[in-house]
VONU-532366 format. One line per field, with one value per atom (N, C-alpha, C): residue in one letter; atom name; x, z, y. Coordinates in Angstrom, 3 decimals, always signed. Layout:
N
res a	...
atom CA	...
c1 X	...
c3 Z	...
c2 Y	...
END
This chain:
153
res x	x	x	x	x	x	x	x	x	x	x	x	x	x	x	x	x	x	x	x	x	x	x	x	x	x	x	x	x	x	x	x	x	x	x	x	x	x	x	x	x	x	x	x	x	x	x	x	x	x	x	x	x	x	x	x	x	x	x	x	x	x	x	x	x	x	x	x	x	x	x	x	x	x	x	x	x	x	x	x	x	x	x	x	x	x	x	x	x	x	x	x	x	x	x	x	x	x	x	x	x	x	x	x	x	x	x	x	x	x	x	x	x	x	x	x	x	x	x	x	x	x	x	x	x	x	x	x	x	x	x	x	x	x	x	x	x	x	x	x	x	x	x	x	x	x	x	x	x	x	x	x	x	x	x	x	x	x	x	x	x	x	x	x	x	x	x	x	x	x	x	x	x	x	x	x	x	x	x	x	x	x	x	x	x	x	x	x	x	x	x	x	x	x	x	x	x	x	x	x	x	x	x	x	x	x	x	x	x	x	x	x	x	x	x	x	x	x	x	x	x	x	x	x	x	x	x	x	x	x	x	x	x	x	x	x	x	x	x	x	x	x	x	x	x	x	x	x	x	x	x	x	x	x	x	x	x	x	x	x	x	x	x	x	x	x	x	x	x	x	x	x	x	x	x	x	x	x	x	x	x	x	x	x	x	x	x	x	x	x	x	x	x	x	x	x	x	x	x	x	x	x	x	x	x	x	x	x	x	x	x	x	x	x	x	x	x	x	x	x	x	x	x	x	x	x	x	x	x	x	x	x	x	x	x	x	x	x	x	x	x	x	x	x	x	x	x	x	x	x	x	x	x	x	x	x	x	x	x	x	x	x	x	x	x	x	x	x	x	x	x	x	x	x	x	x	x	x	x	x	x	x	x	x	x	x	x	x	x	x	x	x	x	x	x	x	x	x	x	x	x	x	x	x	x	x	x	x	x	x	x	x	x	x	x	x	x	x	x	x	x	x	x	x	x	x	x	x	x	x	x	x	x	x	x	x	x	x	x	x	x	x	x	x	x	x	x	x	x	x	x	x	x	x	x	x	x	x	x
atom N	CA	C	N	CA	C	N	CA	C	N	CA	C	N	CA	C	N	CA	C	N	CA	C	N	CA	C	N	CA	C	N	CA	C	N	CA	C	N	CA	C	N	CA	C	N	CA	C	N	CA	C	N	CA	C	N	CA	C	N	CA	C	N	CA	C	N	CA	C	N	CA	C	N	CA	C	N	CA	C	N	CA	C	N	CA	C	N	CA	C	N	CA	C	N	CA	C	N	CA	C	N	CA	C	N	CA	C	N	CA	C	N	CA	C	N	CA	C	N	CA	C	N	CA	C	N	CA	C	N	CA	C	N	CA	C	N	CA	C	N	CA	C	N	CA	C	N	CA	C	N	CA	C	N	CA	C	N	CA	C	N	CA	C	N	CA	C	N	CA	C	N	CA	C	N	CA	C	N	CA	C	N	CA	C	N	CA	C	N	CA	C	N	CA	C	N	CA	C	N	CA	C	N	CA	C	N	CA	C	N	CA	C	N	CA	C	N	CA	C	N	CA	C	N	CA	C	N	CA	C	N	CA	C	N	CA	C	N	CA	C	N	CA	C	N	CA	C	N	CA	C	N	CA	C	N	CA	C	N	CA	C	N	CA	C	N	CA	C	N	CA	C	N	CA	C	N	CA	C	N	CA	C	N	CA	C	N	CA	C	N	CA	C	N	CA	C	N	CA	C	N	CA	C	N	CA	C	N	CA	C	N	CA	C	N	CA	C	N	CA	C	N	CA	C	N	CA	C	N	CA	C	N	CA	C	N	CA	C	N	CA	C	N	CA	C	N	CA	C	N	CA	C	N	CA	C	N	CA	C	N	CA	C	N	CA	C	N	CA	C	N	CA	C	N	CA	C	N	CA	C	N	CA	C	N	CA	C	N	CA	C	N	CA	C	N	CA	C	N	CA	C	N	CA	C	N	CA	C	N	CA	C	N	CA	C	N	CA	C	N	CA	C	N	CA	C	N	CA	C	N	CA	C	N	CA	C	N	CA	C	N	CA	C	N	CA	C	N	CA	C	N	CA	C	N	CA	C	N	CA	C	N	CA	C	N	CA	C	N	CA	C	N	CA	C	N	CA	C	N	CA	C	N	CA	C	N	CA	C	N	CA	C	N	CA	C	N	CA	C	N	CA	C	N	CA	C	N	CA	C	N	CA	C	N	CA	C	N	CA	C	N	CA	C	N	CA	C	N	CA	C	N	CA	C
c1 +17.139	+17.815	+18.355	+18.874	+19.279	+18.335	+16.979	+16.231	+15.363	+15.551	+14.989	+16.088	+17.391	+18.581	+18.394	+18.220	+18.134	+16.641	+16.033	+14.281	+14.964	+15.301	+16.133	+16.551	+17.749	+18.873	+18.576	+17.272	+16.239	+15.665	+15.003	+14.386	+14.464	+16.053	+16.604	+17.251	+17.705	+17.654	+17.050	+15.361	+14.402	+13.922	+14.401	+14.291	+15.032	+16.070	+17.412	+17.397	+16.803	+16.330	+15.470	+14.195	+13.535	+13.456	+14.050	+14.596	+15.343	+16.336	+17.062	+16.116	+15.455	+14.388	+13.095	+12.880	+11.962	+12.979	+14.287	+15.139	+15.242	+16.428	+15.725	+17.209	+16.363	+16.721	+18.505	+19.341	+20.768	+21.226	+22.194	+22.472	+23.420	+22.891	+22.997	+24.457	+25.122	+26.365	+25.882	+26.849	+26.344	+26.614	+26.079	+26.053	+25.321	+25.725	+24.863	+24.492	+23.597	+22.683	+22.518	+22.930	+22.603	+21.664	+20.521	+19.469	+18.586	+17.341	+17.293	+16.511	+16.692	+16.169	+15.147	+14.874	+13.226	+12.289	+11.024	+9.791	+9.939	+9.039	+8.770	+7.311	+7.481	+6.646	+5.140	+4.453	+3.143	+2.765	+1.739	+1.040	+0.580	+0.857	+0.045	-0.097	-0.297	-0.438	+0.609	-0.087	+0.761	+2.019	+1.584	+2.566	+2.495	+4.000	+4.417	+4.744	+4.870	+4.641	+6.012	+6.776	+8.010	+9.184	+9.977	+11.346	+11.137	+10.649	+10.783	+9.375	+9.743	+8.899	+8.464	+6.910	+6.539	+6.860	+7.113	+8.211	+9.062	+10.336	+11.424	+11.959	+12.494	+12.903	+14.260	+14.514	+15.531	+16.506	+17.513	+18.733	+19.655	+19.364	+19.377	+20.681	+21.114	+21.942	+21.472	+21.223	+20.489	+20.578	+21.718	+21.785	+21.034	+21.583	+20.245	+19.278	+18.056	+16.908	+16.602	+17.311	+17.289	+17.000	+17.643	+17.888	+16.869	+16.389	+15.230	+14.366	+13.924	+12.978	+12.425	+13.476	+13.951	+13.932	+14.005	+13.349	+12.127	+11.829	+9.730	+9.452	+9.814	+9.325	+8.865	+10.398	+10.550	+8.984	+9.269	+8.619	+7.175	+6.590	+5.370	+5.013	+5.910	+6.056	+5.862	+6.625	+6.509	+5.560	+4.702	+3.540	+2.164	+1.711	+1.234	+1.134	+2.763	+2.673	+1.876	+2.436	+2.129	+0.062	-0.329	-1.847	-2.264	-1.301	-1.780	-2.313	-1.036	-0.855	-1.946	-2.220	-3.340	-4.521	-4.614	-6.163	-6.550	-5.369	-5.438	-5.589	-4.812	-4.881	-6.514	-7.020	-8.017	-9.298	-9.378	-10.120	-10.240	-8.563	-8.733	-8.320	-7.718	-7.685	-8.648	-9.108	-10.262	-10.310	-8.924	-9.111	-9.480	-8.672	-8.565	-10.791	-10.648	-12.355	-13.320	-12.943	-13.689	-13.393	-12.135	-12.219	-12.461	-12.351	-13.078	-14.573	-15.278	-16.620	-16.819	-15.837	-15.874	-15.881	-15.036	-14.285	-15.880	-16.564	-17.426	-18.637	-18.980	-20.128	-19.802	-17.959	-18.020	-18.054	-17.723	-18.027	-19.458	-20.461	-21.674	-22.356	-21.507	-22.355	-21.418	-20.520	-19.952	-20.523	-20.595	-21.490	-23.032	-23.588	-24.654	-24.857	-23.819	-23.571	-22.894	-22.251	-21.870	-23.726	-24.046	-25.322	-26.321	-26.032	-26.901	-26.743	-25.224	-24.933	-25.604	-26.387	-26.776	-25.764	-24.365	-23.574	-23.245	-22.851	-22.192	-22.991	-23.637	-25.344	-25.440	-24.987	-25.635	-24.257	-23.065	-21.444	-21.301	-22.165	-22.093	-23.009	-23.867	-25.038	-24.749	-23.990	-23.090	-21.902	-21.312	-20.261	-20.837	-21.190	-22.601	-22.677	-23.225	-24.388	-22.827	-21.645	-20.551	-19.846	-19.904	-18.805	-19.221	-18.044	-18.947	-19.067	-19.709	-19.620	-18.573	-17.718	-16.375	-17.039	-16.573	-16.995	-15.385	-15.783	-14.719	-14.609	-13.440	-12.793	-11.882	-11.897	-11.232	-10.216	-9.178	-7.642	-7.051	-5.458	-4.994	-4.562	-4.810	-4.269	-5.573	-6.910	-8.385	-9.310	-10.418	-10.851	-12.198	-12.683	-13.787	-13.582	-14.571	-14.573	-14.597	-14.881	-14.890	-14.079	-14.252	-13.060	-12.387	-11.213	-10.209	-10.900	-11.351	-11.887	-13.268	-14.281	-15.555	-16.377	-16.847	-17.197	-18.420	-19.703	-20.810	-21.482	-20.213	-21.182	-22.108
c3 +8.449	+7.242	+7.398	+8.257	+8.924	+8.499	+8.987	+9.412	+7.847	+6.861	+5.667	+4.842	+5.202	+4.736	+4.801	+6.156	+6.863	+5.710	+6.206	+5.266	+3.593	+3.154	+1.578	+1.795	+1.913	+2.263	+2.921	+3.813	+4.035	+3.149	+2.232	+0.776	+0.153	-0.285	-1.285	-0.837	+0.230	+0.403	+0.593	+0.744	+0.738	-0.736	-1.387	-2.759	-3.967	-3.232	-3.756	-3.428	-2.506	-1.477	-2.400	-2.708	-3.388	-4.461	-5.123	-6.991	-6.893	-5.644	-6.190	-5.659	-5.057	-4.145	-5.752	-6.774	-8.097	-9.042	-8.943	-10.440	-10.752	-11.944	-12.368	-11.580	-11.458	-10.402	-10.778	-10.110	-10.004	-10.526	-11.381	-11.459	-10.575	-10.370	-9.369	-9.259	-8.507	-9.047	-8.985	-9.799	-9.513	-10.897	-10.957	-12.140	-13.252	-14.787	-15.439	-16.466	-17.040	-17.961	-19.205	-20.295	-21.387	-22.051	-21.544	-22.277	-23.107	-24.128	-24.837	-23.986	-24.805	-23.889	-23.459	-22.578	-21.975	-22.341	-22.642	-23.596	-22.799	-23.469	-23.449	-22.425	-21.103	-19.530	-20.286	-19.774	-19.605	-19.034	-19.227	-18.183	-17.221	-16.162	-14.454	-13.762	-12.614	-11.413	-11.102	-10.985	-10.549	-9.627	-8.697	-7.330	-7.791	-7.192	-7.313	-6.060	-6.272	-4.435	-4.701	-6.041	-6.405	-5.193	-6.262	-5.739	-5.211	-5.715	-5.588	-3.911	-3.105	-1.469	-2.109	-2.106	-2.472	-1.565	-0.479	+0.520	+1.175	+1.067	+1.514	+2.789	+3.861	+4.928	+4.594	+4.773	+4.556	+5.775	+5.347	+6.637	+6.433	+7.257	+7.556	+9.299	+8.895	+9.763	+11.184	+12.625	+13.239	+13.608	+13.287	+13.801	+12.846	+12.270	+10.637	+11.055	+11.412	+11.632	+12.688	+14.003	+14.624	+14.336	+13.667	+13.023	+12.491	+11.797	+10.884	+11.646	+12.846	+13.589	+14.587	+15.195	+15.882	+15.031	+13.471	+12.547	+12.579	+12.375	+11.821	+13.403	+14.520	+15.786	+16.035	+15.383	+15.260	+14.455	+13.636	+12.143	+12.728	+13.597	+14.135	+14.877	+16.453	+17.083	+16.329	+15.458	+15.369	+14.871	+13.508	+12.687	+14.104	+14.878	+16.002	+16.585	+17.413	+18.144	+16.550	+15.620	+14.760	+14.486	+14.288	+14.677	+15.543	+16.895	+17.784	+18.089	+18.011	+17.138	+16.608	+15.286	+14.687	+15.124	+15.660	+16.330	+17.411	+17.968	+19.156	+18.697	+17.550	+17.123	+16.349	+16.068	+14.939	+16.417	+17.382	+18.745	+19.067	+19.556	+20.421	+19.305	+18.671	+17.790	+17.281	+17.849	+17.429	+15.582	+15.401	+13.937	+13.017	+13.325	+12.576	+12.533	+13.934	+13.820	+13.163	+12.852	+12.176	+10.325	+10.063	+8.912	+8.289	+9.047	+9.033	+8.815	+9.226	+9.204	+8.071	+7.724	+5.993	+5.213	+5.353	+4.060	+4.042	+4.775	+5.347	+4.197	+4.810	+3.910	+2.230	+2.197	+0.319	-0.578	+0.935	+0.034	-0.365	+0.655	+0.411	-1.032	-0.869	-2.077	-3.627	-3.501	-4.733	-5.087	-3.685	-3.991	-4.699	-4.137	-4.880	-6.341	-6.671	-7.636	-9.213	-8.204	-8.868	-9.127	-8.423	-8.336	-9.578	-9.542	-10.877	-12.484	-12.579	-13.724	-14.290	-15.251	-16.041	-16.420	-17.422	-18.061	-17.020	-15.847	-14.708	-13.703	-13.587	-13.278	-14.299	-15.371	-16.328	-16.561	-16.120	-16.575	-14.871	-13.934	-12.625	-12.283	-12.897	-13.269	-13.795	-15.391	-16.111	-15.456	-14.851	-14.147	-12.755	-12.369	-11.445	-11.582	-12.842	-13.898	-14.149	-14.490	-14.739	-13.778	-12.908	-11.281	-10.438	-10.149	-9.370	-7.673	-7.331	-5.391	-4.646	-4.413	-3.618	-2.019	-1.318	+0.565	+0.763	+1.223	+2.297	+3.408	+3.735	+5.122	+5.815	+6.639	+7.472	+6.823	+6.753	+6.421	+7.374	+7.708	+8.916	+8.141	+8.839	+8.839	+8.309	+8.233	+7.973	+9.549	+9.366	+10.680	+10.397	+8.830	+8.908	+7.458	+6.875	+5.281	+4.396	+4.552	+3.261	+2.552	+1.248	+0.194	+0.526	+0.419	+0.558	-0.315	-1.885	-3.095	-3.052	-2.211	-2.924	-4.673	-4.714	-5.926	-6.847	-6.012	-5.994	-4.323	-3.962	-2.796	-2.243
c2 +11.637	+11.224	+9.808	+9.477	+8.054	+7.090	+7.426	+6.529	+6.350	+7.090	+7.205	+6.331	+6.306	+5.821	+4.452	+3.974	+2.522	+2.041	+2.535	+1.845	+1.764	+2.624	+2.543	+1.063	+0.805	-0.456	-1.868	-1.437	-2.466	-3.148	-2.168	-2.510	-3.313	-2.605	-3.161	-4.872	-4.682	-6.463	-6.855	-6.501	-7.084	-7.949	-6.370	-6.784	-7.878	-7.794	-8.733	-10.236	-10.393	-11.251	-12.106	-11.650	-11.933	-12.309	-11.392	-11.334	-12.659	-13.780	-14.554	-15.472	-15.290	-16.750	-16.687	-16.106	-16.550	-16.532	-16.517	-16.287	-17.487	-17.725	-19.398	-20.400	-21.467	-22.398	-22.891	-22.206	-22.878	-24.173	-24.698	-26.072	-26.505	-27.978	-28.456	-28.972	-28.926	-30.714	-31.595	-32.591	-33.436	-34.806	-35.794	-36.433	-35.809	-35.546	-35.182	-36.079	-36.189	-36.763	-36.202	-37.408	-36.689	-37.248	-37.020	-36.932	-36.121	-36.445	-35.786	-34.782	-33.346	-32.046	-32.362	-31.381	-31.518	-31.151	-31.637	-31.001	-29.333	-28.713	-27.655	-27.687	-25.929	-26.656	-26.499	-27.039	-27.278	-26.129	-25.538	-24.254	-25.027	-24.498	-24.763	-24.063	-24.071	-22.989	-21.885	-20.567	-19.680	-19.316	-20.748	-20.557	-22.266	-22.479	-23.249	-24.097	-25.443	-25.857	-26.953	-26.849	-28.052	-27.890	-27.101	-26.616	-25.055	-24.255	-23.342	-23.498	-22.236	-22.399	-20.632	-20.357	-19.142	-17.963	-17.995	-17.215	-18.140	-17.263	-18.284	-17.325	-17.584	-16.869	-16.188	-15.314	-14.282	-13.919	-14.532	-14.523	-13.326	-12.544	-10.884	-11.029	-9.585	-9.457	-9.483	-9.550	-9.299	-7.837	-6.825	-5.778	-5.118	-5.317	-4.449	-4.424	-5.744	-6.045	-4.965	-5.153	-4.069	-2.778	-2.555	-1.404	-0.639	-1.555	-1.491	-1.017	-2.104	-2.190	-0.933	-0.756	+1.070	+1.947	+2.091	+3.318	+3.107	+1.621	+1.950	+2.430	+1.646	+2.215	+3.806	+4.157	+5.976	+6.662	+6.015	+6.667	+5.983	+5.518	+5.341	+5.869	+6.074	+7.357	+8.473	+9.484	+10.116	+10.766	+9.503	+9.427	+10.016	+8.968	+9.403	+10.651	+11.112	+12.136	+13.504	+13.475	+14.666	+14.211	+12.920	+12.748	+13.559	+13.145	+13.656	+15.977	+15.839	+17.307	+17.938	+17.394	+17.819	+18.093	+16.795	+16.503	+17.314	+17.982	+19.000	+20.713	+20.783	+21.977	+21.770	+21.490	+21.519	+21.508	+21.118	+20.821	+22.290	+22.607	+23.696	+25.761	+25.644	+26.858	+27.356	+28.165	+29.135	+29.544	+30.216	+30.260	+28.416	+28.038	+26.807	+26.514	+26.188	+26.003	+26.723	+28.274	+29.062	+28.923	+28.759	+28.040	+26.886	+26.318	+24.574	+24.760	+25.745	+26.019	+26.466	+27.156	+28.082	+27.314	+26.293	+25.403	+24.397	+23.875	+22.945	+23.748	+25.193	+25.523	+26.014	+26.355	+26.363	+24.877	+24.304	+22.782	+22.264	+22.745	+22.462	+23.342	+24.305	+25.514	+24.313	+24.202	+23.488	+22.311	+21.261	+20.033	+20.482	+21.721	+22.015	+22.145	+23.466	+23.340	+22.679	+21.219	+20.235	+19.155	+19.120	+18.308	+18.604	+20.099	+20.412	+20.512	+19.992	+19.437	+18.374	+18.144	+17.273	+15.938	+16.717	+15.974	+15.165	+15.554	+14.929	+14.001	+14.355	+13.353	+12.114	+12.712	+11.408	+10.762	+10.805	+10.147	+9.566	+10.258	+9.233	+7.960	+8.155	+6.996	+5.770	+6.512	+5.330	+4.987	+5.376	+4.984	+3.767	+4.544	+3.531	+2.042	+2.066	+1.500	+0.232	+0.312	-0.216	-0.835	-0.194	-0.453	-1.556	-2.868	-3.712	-3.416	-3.444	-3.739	-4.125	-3.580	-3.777	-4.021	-4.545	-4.503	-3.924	-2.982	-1.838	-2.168	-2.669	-3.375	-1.785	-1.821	-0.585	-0.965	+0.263	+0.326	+0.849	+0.529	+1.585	+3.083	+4.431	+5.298	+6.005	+5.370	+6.074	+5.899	+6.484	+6.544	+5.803	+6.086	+5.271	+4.606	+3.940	+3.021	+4.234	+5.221	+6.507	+6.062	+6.059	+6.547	+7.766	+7.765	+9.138	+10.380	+9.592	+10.512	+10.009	+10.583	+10.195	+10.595	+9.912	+9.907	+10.667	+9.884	+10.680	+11.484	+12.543	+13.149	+13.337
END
């Protein structure tokens, strides 16, 4: 609960942080000028390279940071050891392996019987037929480029 607490509060001054490094630019002191207003801006580039710096460094407590740092540590550890876990029970449990085998061949009988849909054959084609070519770069926390949801099995 701590460590879910700390990542919250992290966030949010992450977020606050941010929200004042794009809000609109402070007046300055200084001499002022009375001149006539300023035209109205011109469209230009998205990021801006003037006054405003498109990440600005964020001066953080150092114990916080800490702080921070020793939860994600945790919450990576722990992410891991429960990988680990899995990957052992699913190896060595006899039941688990015998349903894994089950689940493996009702999936094949469904992919079958999904295959022989017409309507669905012909709305994956067009879908197909629409979709551009993405290149799939590994992500962390996958093992290979699969989509999580494949599409056409």
């Amino acid at each position: 609960m701590k460590t879910v607490l700390l990542l919250t509060v992290v966030m949010c001054i992450s977020v606050l942080s941010v929200s004042q490094a794009y809000g609109e630019d402070k007046p300055q002191a200084g001499p002022t000028q009375t001149a006539a207003p300023a035209p109205a801006p011109v469209p230009g580039p998205a990021f801006k390279t003037g006054k405003q710096q498109m990440f600005q460094p964020v001066s953080m407590d150092p114990a916080l940071v800490r702080q921070s740092m020793q939860a994600r540590s945790e919450y990576d550890d722990l992410n891991r050891r429960i990988m680990a876990r899995q990957t052992k029970l699913y190896e060595e449990n006899a039941q688990i392996k015998e349903l894994q085998t089950q689940l493996r061949d009702l999936q094949k009988k469904i992919d079958k019987l999904m295959a022989e849909d017409e309507e669905l054959n012909t709305l994956k084609k067009k879908f197909a037929s629409i979709t551009p070519e993405f290149p799939m770069g590994s992500r962390k926390g996958f093992s290979t480029n699969a989509m999580p949801f494949s599409i056409g099995r």
